[in-house]
C-alpha positions as CSV (number, residue, x, y, z in Angstrom):
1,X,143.3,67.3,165.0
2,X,144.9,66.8,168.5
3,X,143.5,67.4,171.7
4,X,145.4,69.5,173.6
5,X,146.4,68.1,176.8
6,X,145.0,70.3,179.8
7,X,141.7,70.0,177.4
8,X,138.5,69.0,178.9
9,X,138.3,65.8,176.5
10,X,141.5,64.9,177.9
11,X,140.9,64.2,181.2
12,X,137.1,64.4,182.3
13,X,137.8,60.4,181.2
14,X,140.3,59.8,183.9
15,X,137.7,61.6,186.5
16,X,135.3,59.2,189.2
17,X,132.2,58.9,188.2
18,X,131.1,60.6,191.6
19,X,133.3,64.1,190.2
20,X,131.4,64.1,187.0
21,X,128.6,63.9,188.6
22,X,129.0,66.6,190.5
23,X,130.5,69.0,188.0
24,X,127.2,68.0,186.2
25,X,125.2,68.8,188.7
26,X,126.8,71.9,190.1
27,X,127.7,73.2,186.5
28,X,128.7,77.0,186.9
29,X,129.3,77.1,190.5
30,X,132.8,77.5,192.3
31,X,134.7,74.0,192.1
32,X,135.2,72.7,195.1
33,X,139.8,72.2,196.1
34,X,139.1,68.7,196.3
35,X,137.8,68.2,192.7
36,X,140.5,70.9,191.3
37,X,143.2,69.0,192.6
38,X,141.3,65.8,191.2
39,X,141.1,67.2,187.8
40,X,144.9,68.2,188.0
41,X,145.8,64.7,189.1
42,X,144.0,63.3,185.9
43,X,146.1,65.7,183.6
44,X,144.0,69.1,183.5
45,X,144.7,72.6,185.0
46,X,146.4,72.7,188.2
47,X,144.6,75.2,191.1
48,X,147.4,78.0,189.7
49,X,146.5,77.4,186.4
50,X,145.3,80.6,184.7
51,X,142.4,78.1,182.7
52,X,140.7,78.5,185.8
53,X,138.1,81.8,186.5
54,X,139.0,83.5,189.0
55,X,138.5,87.5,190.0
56,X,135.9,89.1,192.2
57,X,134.0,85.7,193.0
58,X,135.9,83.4,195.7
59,X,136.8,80.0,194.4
60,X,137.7,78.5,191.4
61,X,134.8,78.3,188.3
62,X,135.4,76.7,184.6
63,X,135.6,78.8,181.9
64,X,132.5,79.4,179.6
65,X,133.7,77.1,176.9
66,X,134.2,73.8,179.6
67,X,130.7,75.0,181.3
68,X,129.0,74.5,177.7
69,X,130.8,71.1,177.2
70,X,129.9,69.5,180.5
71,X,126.3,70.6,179.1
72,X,126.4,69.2,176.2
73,X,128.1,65.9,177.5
74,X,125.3,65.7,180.2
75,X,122.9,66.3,177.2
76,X,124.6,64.1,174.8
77,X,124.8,66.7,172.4
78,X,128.5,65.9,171.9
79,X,130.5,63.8,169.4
């Protein structure tokens, strides 16, 4: 099975260690510009990108199903 693209697996790789560090750390809470726009330089969602949670909270926040796998990477629960 492929990976799509603008998938998490896809490019939390290409991300500094310092970003995935934070998006560890700060799992759930509104992503900072500077970290969308690195995640869209390393192939994921861009800021306009409807992946992104958005609504009645200001900022941008990663969907349910990337919040769980940034847990379980920072576990090592993952494959």
């Amino acid at each position: 099975m492929t990976t799509p693209p603008k998938a998490i697996e896809h490019w939390w790789p290409k991300l500094t260690a310092a970003t995935q560090d934070w998006l560890i750390n700060n799992n759930g809470d509104a992503v900072r510009p500077d970290i969308v726009a690195e995640i869209a330089a390393a192939g994921g969602p861009d800021a306009a990108d409807p992946w992104w949670v958005t609504g009645e909270m200001e900022g941008s926040y990663l969907p349910d199903e990337a919040v769980d796998w940034i847990e379980e990477t920072a576990n090592q629960e993952g494959p």
